[in-house]
C-alpha positions as CSV (number, residue, x, y, z in Angstrom):
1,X,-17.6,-11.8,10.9
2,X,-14.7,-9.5,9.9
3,X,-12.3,-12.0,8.8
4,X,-14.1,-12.7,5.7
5,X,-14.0,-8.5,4.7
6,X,-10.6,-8.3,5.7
7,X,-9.4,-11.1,3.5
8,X,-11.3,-9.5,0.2
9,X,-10.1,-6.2,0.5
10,X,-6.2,-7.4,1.2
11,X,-7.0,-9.7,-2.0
12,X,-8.7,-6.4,-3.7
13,X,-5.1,-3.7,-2.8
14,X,-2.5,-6.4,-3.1
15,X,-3.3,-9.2,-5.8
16,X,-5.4,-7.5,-8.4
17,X,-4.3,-5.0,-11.3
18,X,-5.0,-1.5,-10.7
19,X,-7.8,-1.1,-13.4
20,X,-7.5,2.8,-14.3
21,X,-5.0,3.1,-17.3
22,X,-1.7,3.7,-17.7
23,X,-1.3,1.3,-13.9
24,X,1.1,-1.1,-16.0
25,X,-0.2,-3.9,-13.9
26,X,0.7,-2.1,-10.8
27,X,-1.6,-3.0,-7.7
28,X,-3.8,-0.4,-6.1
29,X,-1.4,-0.6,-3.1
30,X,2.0,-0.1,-5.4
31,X,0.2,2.7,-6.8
32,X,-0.6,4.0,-3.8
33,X,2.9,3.7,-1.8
34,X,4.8,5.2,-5.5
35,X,2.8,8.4,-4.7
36,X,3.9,8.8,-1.6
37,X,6.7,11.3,-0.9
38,X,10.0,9.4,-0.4
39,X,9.9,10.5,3.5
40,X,6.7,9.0,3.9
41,X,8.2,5.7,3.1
42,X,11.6,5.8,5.2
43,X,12.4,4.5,8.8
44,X,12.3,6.9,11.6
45,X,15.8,7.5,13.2
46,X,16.7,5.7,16.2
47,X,16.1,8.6,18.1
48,X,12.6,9.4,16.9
49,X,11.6,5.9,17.8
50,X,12.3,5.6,21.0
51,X,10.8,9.0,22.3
């Protein structure tokens, strides 16, 4: 009974246009993840991991 949910909103943050303006075609999800501050984004050290 979930799948079908899950499968729209993937299809609704990943293969649809942002519709606000100025998105430049951007997906809700690329919009999201450029907003995010550049640590957000990046790996955790080695050492973070496997604590």
């Amino acid at each position: 009974m979930q799948v079908d949910p899950d499968i729209w909103l993937a299809t609704y943050n990943t293969g649809r246009p942002h519709q606000s303006r100025g998105m430049n075609g951007r997906t809700p999800l690329q919009a999201f993840l450029e907003g995010l501050p550049p640590s957000a984004t990046e790996a955790p050290p080695e050492d973070e991991i496997a604590a």
